[in-house]
PAPA-293780 format. One record per atom (N, C-alpha, C): x, z, y; residue in three letters. Coordinates in steps of 0.2 Angstrom, whole numbers, padded with zeros to 4 digits, always signed. Layout:
BEGIN
XZYALA;...
//
This chain:
BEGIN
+1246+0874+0413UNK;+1248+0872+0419UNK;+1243+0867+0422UNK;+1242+0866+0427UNK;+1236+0865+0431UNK;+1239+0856+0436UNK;+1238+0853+0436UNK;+1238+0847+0438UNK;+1241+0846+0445UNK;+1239+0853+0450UNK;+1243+0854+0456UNK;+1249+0855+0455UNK;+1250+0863+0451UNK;+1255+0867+0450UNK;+1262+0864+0446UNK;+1260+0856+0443UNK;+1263+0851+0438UNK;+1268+0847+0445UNK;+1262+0845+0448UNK;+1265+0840+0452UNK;+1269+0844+0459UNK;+1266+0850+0460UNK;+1271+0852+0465UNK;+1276+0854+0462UNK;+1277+0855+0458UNK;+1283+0859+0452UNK;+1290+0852+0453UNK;+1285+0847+0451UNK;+1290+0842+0449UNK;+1292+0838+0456UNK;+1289+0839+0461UNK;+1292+0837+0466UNK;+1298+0842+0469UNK;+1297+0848+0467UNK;+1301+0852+0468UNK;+1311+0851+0465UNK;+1306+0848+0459UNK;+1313+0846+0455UNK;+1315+0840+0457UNK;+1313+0838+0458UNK;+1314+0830+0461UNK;+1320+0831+0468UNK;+1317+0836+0471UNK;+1320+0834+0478UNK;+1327+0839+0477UNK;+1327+0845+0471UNK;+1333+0846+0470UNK;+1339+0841+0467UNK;+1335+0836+0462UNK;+1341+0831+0457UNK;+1344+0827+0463UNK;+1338+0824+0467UNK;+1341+0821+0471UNK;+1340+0814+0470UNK;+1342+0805+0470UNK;+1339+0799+0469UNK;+1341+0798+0461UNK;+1343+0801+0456UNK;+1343+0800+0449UNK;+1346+0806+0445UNK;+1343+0807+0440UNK;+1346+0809+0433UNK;+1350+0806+0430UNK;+1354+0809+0428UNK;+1361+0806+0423UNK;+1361+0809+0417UNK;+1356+0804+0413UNK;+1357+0806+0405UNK;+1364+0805+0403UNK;+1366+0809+0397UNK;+1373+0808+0394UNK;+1372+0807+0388UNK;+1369+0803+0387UNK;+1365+0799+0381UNK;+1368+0793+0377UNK;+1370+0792+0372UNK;+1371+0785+0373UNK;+1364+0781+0372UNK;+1363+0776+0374UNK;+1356+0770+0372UNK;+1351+0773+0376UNK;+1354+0779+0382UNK;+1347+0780+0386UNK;+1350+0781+0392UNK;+1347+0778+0396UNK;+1346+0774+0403UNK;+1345+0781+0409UNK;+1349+0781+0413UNK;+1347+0784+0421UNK;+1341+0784+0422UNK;+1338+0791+0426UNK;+1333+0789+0427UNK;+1333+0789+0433UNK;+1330+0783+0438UNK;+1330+0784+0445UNK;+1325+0786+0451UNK;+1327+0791+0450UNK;+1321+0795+0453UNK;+1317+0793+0461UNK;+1322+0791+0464UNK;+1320+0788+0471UNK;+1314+0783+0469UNK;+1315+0779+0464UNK;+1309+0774+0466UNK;+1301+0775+0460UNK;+1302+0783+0462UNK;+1295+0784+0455UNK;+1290+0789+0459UNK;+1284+0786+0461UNK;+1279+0792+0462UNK;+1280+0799+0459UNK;+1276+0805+0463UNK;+1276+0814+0459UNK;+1273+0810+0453UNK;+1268+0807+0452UNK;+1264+0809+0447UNK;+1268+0803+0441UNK;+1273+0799+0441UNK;+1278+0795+0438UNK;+1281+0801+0433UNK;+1283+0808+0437UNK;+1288+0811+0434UNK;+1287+0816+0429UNK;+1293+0817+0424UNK;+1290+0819+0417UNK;+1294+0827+0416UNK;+1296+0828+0420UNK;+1300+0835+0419UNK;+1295+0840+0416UNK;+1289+0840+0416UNK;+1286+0848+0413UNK;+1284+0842+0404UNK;+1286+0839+0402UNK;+1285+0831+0398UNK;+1289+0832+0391UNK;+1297+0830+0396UNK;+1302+0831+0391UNK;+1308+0834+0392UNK;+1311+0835+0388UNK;+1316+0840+0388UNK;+1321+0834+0391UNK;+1323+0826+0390UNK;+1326+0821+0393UNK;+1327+0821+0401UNK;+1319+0824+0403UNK;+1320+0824+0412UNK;+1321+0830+0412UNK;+1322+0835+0408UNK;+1322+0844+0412UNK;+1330+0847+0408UNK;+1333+0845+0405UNK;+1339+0847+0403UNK;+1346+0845+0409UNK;+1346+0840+0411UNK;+1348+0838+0416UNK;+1349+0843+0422UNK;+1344+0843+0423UNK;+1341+0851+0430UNK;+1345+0857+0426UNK;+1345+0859+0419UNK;+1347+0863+0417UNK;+1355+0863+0418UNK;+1357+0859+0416UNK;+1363+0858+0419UNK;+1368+0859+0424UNK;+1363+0856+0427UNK;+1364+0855+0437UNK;+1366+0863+0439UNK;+1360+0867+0437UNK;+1360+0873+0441UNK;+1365+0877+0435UNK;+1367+0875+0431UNK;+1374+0880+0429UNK;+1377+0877+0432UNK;+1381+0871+0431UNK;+1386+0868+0434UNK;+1387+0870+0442UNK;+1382+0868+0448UNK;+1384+0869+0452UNK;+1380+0874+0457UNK;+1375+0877+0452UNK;+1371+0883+0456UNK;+1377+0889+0453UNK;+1378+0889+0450UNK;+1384+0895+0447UNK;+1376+0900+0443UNK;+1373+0897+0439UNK;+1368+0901+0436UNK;+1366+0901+0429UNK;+1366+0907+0427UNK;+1368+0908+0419UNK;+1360+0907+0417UNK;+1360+0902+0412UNK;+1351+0901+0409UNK;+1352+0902+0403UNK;+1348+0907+0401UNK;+1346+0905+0392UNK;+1338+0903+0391UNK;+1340+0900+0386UNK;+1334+0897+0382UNK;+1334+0901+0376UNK;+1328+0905+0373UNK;+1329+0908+0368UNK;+1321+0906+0366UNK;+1318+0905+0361UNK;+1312+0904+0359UNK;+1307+0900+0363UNK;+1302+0903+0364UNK;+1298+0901+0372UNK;+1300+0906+0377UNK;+1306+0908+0378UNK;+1308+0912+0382UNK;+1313+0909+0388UNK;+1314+0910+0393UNK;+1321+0907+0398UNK;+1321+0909+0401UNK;+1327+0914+0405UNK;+1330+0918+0410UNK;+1335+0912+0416UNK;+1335+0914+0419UNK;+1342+0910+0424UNK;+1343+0917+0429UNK;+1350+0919+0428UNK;+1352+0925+0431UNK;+1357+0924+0435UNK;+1357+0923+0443UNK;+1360+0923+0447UNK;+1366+0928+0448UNK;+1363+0933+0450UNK;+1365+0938+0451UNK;+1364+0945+0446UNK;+1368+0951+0447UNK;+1362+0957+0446UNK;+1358+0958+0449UNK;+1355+0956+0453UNK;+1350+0957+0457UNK;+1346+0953+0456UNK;+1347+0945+0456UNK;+1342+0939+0454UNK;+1340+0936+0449UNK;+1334+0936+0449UNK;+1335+0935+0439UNK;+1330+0931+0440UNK;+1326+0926+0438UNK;+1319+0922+0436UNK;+1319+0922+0427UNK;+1314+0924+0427UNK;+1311+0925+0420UNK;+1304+0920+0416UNK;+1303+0917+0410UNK;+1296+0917+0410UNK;+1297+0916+0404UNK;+1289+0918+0398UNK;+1289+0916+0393UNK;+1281+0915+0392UNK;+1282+0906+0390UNK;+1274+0901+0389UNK;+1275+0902+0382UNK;+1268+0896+0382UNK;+1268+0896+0374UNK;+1271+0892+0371UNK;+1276+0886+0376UNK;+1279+0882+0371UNK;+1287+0884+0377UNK;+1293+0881+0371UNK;+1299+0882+0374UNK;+1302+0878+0381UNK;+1298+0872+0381UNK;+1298+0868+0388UNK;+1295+0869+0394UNK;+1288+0873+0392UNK;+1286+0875+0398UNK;+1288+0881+0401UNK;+1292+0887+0396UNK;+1295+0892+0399UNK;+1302+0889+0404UNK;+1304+0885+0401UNK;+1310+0882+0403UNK;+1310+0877+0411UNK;+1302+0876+0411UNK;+1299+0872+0416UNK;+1299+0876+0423UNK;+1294+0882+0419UNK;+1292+0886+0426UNK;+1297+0891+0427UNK;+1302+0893+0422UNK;+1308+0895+0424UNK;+1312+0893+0432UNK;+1313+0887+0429UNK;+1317+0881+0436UNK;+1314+0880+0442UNK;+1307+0879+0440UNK;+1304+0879+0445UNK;+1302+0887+0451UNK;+1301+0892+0447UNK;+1301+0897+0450UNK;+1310+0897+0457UNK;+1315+0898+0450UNK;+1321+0896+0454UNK;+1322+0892+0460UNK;+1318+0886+0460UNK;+1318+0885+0468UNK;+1314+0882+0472UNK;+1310+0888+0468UNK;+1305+0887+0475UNK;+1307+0896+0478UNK;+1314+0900+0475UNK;+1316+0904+0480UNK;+1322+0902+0484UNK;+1325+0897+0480UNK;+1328+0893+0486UNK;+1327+0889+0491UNK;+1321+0889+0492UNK;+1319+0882+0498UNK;+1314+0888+0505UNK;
//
C-alpha cells in the first residue's frame, strides 16, 4: 500500500466510524477520532482500530464478512460481494472495507 492509497483509505474509515471508536476492551481507551489528523490514524496498523469497522458494518450495514487467512469477503448481497486477498491478514481485511465504501459514497 502506497502512502496515498493508506491515507485516503483511512480517511474513508474515518468518516464512516464517525467522532470515536468504541473499543470493548477492558484497560483500553476510546479512540476519538475527531480530534486526530489522516496521518494520526492507524486502521491499515492495527487490528484495535480496524475490528471496530468490522463490527460496524455487520451490526448495522447488515454485511456478512469473513476473515479466513489473508483472505476477506464482505457480502452484501448475492449480487454484492467485495473481495481481497494481500499478503498479511490486516491488509486483506484493510482493503476489503475500504473497497466497501468507497462503493457506498
Amino acid at each position: 500500500m502506497n502512502h496515498e492509497e493508506i491515507r485516503t483509505g483511512n480517511e474513508l474509515i474515518k468518516e464512516f466510524m464517525g467522532s470515536t471508536i468504541h473499543i470493548e476492551q477492558k484497560d483500553v481507551k476510546d479512540i476519538p477520532l475527531a480530534f486526530l489528523a489522516v496521518e494520526d490514524l492507524k486502521f491499515h496498523l492495527s487490528w484495535k482500530w480496524l475490528m471496530p469497522v468490522v463490527v460496524k458494518i455487520e451490526e448495522e450495514m447488515d454485511g456478512s464478512v469473513l476473515i479466513e487467512g489473508n483472505y476477506c469477503r464482505i457480502k452484501v448481497d448475492e449480487d454484492t460481494v467485495f473481495e481481497n486477498e494481500s499478503d498479511t491478514k490486516l491488509e486483506a481485511v484493510w482493503r476489503t472495507l475500504v473497497e466497501f465504501l468507497e462503493s457506498r459514497s
